[in-house]
NUROKOL-525428 format. One line per 3 residues: number of its first residue (from 1); their letters; for each residue x, y, z of C-alpha. Coordinates in steps of 0.2 Angstrom, whole numbers, plus 5000, padded with zeros to 4 digits. Layout:
N
NUM> a> X Y Z  ...
END
This chain:
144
1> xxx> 5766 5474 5459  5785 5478 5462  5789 5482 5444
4> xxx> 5799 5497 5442  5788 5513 5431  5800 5521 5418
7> xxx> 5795 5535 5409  5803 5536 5393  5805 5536 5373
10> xxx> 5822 5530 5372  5819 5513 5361  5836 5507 5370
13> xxx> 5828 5509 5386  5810 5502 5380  5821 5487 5373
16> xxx> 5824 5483 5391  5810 5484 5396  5797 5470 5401
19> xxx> 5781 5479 5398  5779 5495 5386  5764 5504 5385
22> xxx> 5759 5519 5374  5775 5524 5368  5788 5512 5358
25> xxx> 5777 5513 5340  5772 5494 5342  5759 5482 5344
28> xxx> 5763 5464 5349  5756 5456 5363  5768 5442 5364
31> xxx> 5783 5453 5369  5770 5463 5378  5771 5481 5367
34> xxx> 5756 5490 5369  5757 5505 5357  5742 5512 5348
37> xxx> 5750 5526 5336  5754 5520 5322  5747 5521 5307
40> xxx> 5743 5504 5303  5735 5501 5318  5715 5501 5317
43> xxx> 5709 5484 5331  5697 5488 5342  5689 5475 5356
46> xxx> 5679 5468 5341  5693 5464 5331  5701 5455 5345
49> xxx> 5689 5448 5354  5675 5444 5341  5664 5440 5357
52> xxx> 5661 5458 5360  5651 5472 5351  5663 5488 5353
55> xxx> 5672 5493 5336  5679 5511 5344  5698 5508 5340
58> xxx> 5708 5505 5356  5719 5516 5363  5734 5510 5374
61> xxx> 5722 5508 5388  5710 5498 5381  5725 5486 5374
64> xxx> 5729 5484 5391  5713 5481 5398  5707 5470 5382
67> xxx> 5724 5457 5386  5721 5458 5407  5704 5466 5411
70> xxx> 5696 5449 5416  5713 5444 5424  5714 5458 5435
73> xxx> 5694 5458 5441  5694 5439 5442  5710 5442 5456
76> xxx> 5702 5456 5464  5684 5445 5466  5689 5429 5470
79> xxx> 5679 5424 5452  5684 5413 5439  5689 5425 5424
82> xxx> 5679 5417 5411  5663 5415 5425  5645 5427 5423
85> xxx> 5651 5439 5436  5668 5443 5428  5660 5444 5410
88> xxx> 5647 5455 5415  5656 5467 5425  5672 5468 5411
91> xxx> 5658 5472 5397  5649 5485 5408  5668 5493 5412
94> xxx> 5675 5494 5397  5655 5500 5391  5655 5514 5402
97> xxx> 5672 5519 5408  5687 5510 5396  5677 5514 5378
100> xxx> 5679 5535 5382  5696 5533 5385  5699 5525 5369
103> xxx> 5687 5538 5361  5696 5551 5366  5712 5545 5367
106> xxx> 5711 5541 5346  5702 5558 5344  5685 5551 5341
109> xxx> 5669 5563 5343  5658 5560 5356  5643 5567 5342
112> xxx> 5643 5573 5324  5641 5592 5321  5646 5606 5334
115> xxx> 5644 5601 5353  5633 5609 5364  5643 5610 5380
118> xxx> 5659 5606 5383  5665 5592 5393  5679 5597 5406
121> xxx> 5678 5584 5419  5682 5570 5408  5697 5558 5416
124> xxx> 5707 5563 5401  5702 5582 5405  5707 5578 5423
127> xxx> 5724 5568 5417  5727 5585 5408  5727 5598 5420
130> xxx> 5741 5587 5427  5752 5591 5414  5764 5610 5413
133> xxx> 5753 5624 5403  5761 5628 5386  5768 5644 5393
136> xxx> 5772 5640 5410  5793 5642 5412  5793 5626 5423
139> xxx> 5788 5612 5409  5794 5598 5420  5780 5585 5414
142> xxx> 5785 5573 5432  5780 5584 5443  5762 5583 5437
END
């Protein structure tokens, strides 16, 4: 709750650093590196937790949330973390909110063939608009 945020790609300053996640190009749980982009990487919720059904590969998030999702919801209820109310409700999250993020996160279709509509209001689309447009002078990415 009081760790520091630091945004950056330096690997001297990620070496530092207790907790990476999304940047660093690594994947290991023990030293707690969370990294999804590179090319060996393929585990999805499946892979490393054999109890659940979702094979969508994770993204950064869902790393995050497949290591301490039941942690975090077991504090914030006042459940046990491997008790029915925990279970359920960290299979119905990562179902319906966590599996999109991966989805889109990896650049995984929604649907095969054209799309009918576009989707705009997505968190991801929402996360977006955050950042600088490509031609706006100003392309401070903080600020967003």
């Amino acid at each position: 709750q009081d760790a520091e945020v630091v945004r950056t790609r330096d690997p001297q300053r990620l070496a530092q650093c207790d907790v990476v996640v999304d940047v660093g190009g690594e994947y290991d749980p023990e030293r707690h590196r969370y990294d999804h982009h590179q090319r060996s990487f393929t585990q999805s919720m499946q892979s490393l937790r054999p109890d659940k059904p979702w094979t969508t590969k994770l993204s950064s998030a869902g790393l995050v949330y497949c290591h301490f999702g039941s942690q975090i919801l077991a504090g914030l209820l006042g459940q046990p973390e491997d008790g029915p109310v925990v279970t359920a409700l960290y299979d119905k999250l990562y179902e319906n909110f966590v599996e999109e993020i991966d989805a889109i996160d990896n650049g995984i279709a929604q649907a095969e063939g054209e799309p009918r509509y576009a989707l705009t209001t997505t968190l991801s689309a929402r996360v977006g608009h955050l950042n600088p447009r490509w031609n706006d002078p100003d392309q401070d990415t903080e600020v967003g």
